[in-house]
C-alpha positions as CSV (number, residue, x, y, z in Angstrom):
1,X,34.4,152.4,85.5
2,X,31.8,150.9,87.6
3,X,30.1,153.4,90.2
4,X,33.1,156.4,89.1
5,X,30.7,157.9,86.1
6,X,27.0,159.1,85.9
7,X,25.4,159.0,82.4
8,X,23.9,162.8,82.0
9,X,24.4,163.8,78.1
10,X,23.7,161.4,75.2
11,X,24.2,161.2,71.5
12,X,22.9,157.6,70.8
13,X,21.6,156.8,67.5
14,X,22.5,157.9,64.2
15,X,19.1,159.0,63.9
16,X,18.8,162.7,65.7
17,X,14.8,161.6,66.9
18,X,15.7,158.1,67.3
19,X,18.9,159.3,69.9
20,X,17.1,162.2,71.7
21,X,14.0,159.7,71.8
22,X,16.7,156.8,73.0
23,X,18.0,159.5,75.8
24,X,14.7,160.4,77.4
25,X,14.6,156.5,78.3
26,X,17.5,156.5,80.1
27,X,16.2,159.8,82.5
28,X,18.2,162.0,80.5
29,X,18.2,165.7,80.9
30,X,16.0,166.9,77.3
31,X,18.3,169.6,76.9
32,X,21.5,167.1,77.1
33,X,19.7,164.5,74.8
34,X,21.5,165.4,71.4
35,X,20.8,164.5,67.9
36,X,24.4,163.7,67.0
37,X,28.1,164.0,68.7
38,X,28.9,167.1,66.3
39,X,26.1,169.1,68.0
40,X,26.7,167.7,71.8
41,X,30.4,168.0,71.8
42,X,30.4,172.2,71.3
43,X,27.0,172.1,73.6
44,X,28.4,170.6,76.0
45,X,31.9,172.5,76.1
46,X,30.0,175.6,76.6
47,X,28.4,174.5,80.0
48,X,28.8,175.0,83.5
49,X,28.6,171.3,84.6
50,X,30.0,170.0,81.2
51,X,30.5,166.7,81.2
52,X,34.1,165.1,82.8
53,X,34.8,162.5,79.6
54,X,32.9,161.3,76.7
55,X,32.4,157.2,76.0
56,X,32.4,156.1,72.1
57,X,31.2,153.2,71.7
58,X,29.5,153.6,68.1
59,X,30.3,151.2,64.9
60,X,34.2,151.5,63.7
61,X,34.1,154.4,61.1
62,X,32.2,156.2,63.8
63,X,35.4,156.6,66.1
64,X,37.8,159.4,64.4
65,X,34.9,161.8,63.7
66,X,33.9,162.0,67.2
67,X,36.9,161.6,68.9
68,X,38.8,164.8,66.8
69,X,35.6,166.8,67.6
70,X,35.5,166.1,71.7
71,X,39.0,166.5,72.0
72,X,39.0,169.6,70.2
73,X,36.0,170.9,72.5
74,X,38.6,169.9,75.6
75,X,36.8,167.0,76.4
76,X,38.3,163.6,77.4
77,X,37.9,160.7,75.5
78,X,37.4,156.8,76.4
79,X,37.1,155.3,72.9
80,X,36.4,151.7,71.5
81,X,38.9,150.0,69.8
82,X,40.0,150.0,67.3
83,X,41.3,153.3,67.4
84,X,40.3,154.5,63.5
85,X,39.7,152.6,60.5
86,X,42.8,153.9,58.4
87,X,46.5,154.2,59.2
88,X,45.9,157.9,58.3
89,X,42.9,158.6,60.5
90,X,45.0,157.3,63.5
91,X,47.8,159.5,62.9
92,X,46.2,162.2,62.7
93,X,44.0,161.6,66.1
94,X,47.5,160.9,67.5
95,X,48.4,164.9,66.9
96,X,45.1,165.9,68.1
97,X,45.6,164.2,71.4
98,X,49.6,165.3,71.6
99,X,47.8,169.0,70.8
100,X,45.1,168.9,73.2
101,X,47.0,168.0,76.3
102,X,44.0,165.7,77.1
103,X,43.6,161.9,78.2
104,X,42.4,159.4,75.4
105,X,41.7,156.0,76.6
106,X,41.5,153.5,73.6
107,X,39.5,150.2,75.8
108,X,41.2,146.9,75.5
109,X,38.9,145.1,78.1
110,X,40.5,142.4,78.7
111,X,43.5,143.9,80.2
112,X,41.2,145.1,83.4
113,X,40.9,141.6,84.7
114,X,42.9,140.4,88.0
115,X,44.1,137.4,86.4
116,X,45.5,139.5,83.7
117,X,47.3,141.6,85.6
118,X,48.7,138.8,87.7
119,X,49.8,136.7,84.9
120,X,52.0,140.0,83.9
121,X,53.4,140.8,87.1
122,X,54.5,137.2,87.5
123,X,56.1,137.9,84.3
124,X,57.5,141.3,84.9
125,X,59.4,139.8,88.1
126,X,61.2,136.9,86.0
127,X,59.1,134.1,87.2
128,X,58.7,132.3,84.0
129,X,62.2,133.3,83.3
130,X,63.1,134.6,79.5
131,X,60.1,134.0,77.2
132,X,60.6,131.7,74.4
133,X,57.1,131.1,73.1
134,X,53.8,133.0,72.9
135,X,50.5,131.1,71.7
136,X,47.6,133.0,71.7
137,X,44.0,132.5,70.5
138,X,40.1,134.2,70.4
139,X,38.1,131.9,69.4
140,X,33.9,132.1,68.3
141,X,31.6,130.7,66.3
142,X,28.6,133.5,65.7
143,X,29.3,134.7,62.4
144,X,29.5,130.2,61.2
145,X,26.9,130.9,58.8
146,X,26.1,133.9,56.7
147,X,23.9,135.7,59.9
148,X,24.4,139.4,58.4
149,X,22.1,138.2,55.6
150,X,19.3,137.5,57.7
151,X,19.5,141.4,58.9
152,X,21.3,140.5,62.2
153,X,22.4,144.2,63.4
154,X,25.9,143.3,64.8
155,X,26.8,141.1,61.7
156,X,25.9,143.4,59.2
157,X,28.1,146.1,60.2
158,X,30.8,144.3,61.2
159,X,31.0,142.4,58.5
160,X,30.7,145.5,56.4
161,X,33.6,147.3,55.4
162,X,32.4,150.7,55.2
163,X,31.6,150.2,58.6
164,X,33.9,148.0,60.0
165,X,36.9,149.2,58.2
166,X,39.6,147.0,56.2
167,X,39.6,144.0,58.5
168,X,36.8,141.2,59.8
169,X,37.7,138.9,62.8
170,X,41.1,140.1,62.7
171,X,40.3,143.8,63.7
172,X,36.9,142.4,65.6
173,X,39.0,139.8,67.8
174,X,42.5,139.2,66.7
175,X,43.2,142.4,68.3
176,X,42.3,141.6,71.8
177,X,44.0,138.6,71.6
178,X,47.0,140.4,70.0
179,X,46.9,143.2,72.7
180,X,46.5,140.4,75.6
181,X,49.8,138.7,74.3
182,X,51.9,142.3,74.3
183,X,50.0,143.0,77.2
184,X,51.1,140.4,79.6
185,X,54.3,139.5,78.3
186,X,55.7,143.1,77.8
187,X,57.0,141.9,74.2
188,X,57.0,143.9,71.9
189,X,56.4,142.2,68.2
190,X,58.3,143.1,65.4
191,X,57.1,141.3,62.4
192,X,54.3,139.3,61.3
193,X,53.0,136.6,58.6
194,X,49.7,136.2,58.2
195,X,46.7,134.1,56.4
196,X,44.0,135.6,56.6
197,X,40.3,133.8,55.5
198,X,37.2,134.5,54.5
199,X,35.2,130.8,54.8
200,X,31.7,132.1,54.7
201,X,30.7,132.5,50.9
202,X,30.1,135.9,50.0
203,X,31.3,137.5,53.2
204,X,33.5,140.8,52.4
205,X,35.5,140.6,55.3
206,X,38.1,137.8,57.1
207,X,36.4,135.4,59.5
208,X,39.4,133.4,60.4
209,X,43.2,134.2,60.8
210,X,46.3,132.5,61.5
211,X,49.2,135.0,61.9
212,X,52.8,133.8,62.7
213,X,54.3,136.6,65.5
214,X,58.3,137.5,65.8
215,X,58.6,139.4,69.2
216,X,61.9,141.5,70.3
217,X,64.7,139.4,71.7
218,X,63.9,136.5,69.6
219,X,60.4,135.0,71.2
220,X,58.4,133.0,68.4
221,X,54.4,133.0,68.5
222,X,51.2,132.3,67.3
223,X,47.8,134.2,67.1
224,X,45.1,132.9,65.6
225,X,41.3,134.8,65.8
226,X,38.4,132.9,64.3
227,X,34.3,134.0,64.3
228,X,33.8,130.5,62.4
229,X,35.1,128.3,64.9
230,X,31.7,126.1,66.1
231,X,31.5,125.6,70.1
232,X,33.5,128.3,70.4
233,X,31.2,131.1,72.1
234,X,33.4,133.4,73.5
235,X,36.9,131.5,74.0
236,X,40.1,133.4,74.6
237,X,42.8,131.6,75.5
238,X,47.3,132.9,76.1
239,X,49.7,130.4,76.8
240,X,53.3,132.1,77.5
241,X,56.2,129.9,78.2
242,X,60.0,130.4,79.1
243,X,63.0,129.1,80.1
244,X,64.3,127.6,82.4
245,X,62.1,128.3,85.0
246,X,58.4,128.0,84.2
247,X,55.1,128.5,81.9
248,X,51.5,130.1,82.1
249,X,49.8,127.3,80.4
250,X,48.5,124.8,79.2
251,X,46.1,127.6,79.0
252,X,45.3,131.1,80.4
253,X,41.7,130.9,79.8
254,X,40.4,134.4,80.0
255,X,39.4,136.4,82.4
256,X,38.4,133.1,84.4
257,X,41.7,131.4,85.3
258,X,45.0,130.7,85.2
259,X,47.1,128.2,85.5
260,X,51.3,127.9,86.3
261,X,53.5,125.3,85.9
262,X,57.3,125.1,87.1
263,X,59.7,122.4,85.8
264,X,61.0,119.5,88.2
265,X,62.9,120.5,91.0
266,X,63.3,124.4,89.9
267,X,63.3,126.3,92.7
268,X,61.9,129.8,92.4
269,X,61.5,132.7,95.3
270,X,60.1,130.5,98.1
271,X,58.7,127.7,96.4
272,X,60.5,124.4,96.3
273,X,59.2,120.9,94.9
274,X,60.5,117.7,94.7
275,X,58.1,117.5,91.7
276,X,56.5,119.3,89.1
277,X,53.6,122.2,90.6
278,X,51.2,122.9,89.3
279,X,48.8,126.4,90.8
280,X,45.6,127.4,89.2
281,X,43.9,130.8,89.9
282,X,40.1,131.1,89.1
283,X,39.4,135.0,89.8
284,X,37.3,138.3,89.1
285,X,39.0,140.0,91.7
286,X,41.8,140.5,94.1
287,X,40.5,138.8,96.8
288,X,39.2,135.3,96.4
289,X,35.2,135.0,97.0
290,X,33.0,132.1,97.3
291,X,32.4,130.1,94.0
292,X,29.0,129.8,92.3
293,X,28.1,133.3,93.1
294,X,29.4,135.2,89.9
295,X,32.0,136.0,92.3
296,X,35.7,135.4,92.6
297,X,37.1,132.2,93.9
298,X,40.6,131.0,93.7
299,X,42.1,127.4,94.1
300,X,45.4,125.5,94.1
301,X,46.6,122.4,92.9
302,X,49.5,120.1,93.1
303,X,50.5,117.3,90.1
């Protein structure tokens, strides 16, 4: 949403001097710097030059409240995930939105990225063939030791569960990397088993999952989410592979790269090889752009 939004109204702390206070930093208006979301959202439906959408990005069990009261003030909403905290809390936001007519964008980051988006065309247009096997993993390592005890603010409420709602790495991570395997393989999954661990003594919530995924039209997978897993700073990894034709593997490391690999003398569209090819995409954009620059790049290679 780079460069498409200007920042003019704020609600930003749960503290109403603290978030007007907060506001006023960041060259907001002091009539549009609010105390809390239930006093901008009708403030800011009454004016002229109302604001266009409305960005949550508060702790989890700050998400229905706001959302119901911006959509019902005829605002649109671009929310955090994950959408509520309870089953019930989502349902009832899902009336809300079918009521209101409005958009509600529920962010799943990850999906943005080029290399995303190409793994899932490639998909779309059959070049892996059917899908037999989904492996998927987010992997970190912040929450190793018991961090939330030292007063760290992230850890604390998301290891909470008044806060953070019923689940820990699970809800934090394991649903990126669950929404990344639906995403790009257009399965849909129809049941789950799952173990789900709490390793850190006297942590309330999960830190570590393994789930077991059956998707529609009889694909098998694996997710597994950990915030215990040391070397692992930010690690998310889908590898997608079907038959007969080819695979996304052995990792789609994301949003860096990608890699593709087609089976011995397969030939596919306009591609032909007398041996196994291998191509690798390293990308933030469309376009390919000079390495070392924070930039895009993309490369190929043959094995």
């Amino acid at each position: 949403m780079d460069d498409h939004f200007e920042l003019v109204a704020a609600a930003l702390t749960s503290d109403p001097e603290r978030s007007r206070a907060a506001a006023m930093d960041l060259h907001i208006p002091p009539e549009r710097a609010y105390g809390s979301f239930a006093e901008m959202a009708p403030a800011e439906a009454k004016r002229p030059d109302r604001i266009d959408a409305v960005s949550i990005v508060t702790p989890n069990h700050v998400h229905f409240g706001p959302a119901k009261a911006f959509l019902e003030a005829g605002i649109h909403v671009i929310c955090d995930k994950p959408l509520t905290t309870t089953v019930e809390d989502a349902l009832a936001l899902e009336q809300i939105v079918r009521r209101s007519g409005l958009i509600f964008g529920l962010t799943h980051n990850y999906t943005g990225y080029p290399v995303v988006r190409q793994a899932r065309e490639m998909i779309a247009a059959g070049e892996l063939g059917r899908i037999r096997v989904v492996q998927v993993e987010y992997a970190q390592d912040w929450l190793t030791t018991a961090v939330e005890a030292t007063g760290q603010k992230q850890a604390v409420w998301r290891t909470d569960p008044a806060r953070s709602g019923p689940a820990g790495s699970l809800g934090d991570i394991g649903t990126h990397a669950y929404n990344i395997a639906c995403f790009v393989t257009g399965l849909r999954c129809e049941q789950v088993a799952a173990d789900v661990s709490i390793f850190v003594p006297g942590r309330r919530l999960d830190d570590n999952v393994q789930v077991l995924l059956r998707f529609e039209g009889g694909a098998r997978g694996m997710l597994w989410a950990s915030q215990v897993a040391t070397g692992n700073e930010n690690n998310l990894r889908l590898r997608v592979y079907g038959v007969p034709l080819a695979a996304l593997g052995p990792g789609l490391r994301l949003p860096q790269s990608m890699r593709a690999g087609f089976r011995r003398g397969i030939r596919k569209g306009t591609w032909r090889r007398s041996r196994n090819f291998m191509r690798t995409w390293r990308s933030r954009s469309e376009r390919g752009w000079r390495a070392g620059s924070r930039q895009p790049e993309h490369s190929w290679c043959q094995g």
